[in-house]
N, C-alpha and C positions, 0 to 999 in steps of 0.2 A: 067425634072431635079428635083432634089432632095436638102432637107436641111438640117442637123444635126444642135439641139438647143437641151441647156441643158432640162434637165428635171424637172419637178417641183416636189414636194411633191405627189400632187393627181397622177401623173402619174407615181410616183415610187410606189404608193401602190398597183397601177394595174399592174403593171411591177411586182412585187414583186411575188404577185399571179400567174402572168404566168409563171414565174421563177420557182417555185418553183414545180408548174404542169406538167413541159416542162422539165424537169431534175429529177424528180421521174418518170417519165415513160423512159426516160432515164437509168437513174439508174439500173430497173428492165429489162429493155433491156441488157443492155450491162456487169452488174456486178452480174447478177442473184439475187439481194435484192428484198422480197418481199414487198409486197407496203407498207404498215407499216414503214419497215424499209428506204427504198426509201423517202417514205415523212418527216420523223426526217431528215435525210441527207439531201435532200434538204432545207430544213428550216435552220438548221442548217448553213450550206452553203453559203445561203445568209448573215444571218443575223448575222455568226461571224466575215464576211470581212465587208459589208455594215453596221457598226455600229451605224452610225450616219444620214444613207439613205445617199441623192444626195451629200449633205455635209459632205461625208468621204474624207478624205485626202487621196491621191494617186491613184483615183480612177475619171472616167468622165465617167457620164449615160448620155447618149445624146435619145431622142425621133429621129425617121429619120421619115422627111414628103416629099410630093410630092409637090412642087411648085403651081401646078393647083388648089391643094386642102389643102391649109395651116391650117385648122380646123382637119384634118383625117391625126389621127398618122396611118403611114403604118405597124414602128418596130422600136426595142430597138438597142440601142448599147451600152455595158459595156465593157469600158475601165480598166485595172490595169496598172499602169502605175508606172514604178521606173524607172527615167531615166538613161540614154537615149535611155532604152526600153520601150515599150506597148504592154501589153498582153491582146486578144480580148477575157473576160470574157467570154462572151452572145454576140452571133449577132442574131435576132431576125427578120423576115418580115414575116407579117401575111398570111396564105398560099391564101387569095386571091387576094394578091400584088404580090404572087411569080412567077418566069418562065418571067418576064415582064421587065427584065432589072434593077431592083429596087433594087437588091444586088450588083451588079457591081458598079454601081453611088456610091452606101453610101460608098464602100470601097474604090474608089475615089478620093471622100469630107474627108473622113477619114484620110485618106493619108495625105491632102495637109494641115488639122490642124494641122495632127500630125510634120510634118515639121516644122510650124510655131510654134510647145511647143518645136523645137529641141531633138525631138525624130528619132532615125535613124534606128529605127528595132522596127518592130511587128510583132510577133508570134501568135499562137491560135492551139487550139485541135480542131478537128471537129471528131465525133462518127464516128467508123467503116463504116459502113453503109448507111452511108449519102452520096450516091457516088454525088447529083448534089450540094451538098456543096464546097465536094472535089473537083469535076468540076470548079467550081466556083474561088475558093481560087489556082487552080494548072492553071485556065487560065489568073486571073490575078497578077501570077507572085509570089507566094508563093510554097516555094518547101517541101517535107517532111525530116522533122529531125532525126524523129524517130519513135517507136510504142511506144504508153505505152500497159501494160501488167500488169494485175491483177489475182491474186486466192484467188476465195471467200476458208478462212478455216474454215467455222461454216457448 
């Protein structure tokens, strides 16, 4: 079992760091940005919506841990949230938590908060590519909206 708690300061500036690593390679995958440009964007990214870190408004970074081991963050979750929708930022499990059930729990737990903030729908993008995300998100119960679609013009 699993448990989403807020996140603290030190853990949003490690959060931050992987955010912003994890979405410039991103980036340069999916929008042909070279990494230069991929790394302002990702900074960028974070830091014009998360203004004020954990204590932005409309926004919930929650740490996900594994019960057994309450010390060892497994992965992130970023919430945007304008009710009474929530939009899943970032979902984040470090790849040597992954394949082990530990995505399906936290979207779960996730769920039954979001209930409890009377939230009645949440959305999220997941990368072309990412078919056991998609896996993941289309078994538990999330359907596709639509494609987004980009043309790098430089």
């Amino acid at each position: 079992m699993i448990t989403l708690r807020d996140m603290n300061e030190e853990e949003f500036e490690n959060y931050r760091s992987l955010f912003i690593n994890e979405y410039a390679q991103d980036l340069q995958k999916n929008r042909g940005y070279l990494s230069e440009k991929a790394l302002i964007k990702a900074i960028e990214s974070i830091d014009t919506v998360l203004t004020k870190g954990v204590a932005t408004p409309a926004n919930q970074l929650w740490c996900i841990q594994q019960l057994d081991e309450p010390e060892e963050v497994i992965g992130f979750l970023w919430l945007s949230i304008t009710r009474p929708t929530a939009w899943i930022s970032d979902f984040y499990i470090y790849p040597n938590w992954r394949s082990r059930g530990f995505g399906s729990l936290a979207l779960c737990v996730m769920k039954r908060l979001l209930k409890v903030m009377d939230i009645n729908e949440v959305g999220l993008r997941v990368a072309p590519e990412n078919a056991s995300a998609k896996a993941l998100y289309q078994k538990d119960g999330f359907h596709i909206t639509g494609i987004n679609m980009s043309q790098n013009l430089n």
